[in-house]
N, C-alpha and C positions, 0 to 999 in steps of 0.2 A: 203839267201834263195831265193828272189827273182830273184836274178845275176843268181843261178845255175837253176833255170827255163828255165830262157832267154837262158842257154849256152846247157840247151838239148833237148830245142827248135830249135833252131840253129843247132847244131849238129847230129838232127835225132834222137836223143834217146825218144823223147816226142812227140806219131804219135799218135793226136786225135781219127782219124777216125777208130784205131786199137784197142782202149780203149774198157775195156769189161765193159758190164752194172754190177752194186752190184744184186746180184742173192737173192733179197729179196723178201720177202712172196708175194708183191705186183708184183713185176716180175713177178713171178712164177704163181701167178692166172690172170695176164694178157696172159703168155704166153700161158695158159691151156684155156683161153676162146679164144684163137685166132684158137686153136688149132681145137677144138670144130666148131667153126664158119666153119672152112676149110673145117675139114668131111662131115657138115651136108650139105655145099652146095654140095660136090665131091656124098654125099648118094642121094640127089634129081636130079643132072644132071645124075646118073647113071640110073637112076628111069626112068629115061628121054630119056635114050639111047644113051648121047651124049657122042661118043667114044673117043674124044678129051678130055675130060673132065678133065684131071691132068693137060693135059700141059696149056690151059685156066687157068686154077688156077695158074702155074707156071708164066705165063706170067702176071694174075693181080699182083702176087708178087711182082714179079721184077719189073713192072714199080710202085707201091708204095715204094719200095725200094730206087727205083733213086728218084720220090716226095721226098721222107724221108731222103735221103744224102741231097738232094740240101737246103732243111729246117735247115738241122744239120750246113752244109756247113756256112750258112748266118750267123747262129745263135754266130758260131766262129768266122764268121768276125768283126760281132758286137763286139764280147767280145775282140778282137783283140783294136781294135777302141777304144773303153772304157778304158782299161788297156792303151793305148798310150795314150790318152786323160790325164786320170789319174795320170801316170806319168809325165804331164808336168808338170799338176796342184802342184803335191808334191813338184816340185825342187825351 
């Protein structure tokens, strides 16, 4: 079980960062107040007149996006780390 990990890991068939989150109720009401948050600022900057106002939203996204790979990023190296660790310890 753990050999065929390692060999589609190895091989490309096992890509982290492609993995889809479980679309559970807790998703689902995070992604719905994220959703919410967006609007109400996109409803006040229009309020506001400021015409740029999507792509500022566009651009806090994406660079929380890159903050939030580079978090994910680590988070697998660790796990990387631990698992090698781990298997020394077993043998």
């Amino acid at each position: 079980m753990m050999n065929d990990f390692i060999k589609d890991l190895f091989f490309g068939r096992f890509i982290p960062s492609e993995r889809e989150l479980p679309y559970t109720k807790e998703y689902q009401k995070a992604l719905k107040h994220n959703e919410d948050v967006i609007n109400q600022a996109l409803q006040i900057m229009n309020v506001k007149h400021i015409s740029n106002a999507e792509k500022i939203i566009d651009d806090i996204i994406n660079s929380w996006i890159d903050v939030d790979n580079f978090a994910i990023l680590n988070a697998f190296e660790d796990g990387i780390k631990l698992g090698l660790e781990l298997g020394r310890l077993i043998k």
